[in-house]
Structure formats: C-alpha cells, structure tokens
C-alpha positions in Angstrom: -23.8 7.8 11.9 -22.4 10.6 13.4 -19.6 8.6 15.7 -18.9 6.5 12.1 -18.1 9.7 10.7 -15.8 11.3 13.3 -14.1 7.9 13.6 -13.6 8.0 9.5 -12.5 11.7 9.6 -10.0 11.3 12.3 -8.5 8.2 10.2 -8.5 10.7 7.2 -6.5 13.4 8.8 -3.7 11.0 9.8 -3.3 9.9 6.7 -3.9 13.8 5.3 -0.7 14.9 8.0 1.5 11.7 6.6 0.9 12.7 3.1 1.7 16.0 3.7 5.0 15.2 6.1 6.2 12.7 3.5 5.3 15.1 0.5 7.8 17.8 2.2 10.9 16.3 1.8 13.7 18.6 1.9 11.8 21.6 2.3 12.7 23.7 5.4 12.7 27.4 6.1 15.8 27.7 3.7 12.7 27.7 1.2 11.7 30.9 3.1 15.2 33.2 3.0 15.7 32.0 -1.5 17.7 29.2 -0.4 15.5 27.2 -3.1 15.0 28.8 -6.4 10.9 28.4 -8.1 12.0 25.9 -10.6 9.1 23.8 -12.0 9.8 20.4 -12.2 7.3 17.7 -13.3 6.0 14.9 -10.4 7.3 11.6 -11.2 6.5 7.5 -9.4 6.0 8.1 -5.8 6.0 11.5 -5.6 3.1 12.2 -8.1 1.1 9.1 -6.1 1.6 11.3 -2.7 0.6 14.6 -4.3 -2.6 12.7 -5.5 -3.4 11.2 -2.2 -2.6 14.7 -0.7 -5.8 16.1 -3.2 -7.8 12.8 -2.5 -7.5 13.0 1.2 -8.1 16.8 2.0 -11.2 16.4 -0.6 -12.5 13.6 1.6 -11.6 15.6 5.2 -13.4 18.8 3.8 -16.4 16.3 2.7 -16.7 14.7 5.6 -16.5 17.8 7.4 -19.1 19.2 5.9 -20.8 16.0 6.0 -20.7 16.1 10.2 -21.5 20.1 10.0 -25.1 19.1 8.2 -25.9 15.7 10.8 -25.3 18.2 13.7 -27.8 20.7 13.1 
C-alpha cells in the first residue's frame, strides 16, 4: 500500500508542477517591481480548467501526503 501511494503521489506532483508552469503564463519578476497592475479579470476555457486541476491536484498531493504520514507510523 504504501509503495502504491508514493508511486501515485509522485504521479500527482508532476502533474501539480505542469499545472502550475502552464498556469504562469506571462508572469515573471516584472510582476514583482509593478510591471503588472492587480486587475481582476475572470478565468475563461482553458485557463479556468488549469486553475481547477491546480485546486484538484494539490488537494489530492496534501491527501495523499497525509495519507503516507498515517501508514508510516
């Protein structure tokens, strides 16, 4: 159980680091020195799908986590 876990929590945090990297598109230190004002804009197609897979995946990392925390002791 325990290797079926690690395997599926390494597969998560790939997929956790490609949401992430494709979810910061255009965002660079600039962001960091007001080269990009806070403007709210609403998530629209792909981008709101990514954000969503961003939530589902950390939830899932953090769960299995814990998950592999509780087997071990």
């Amino acid at each position: 159980m325990k290797d079926i876990l690690t395997v599926l929590q390494i597969i998560v945090s790939c997929l956790l680091i490609l949401f992430i990297l494709l979810q910061s598109k255009g965002v660079g230190l600039s962001s960091a020195f007001g080269g990009e004002g806070a403007v709210y804009r609403s998530r629209r197609g792909v981008e709101k799908i990514l954000y969503i897979a961003t939530i589902i995946s950390a939830f899932l990392f953090m769960t299995i986590a814990i998950a592999l925390v509780a087997i071990v002791k």
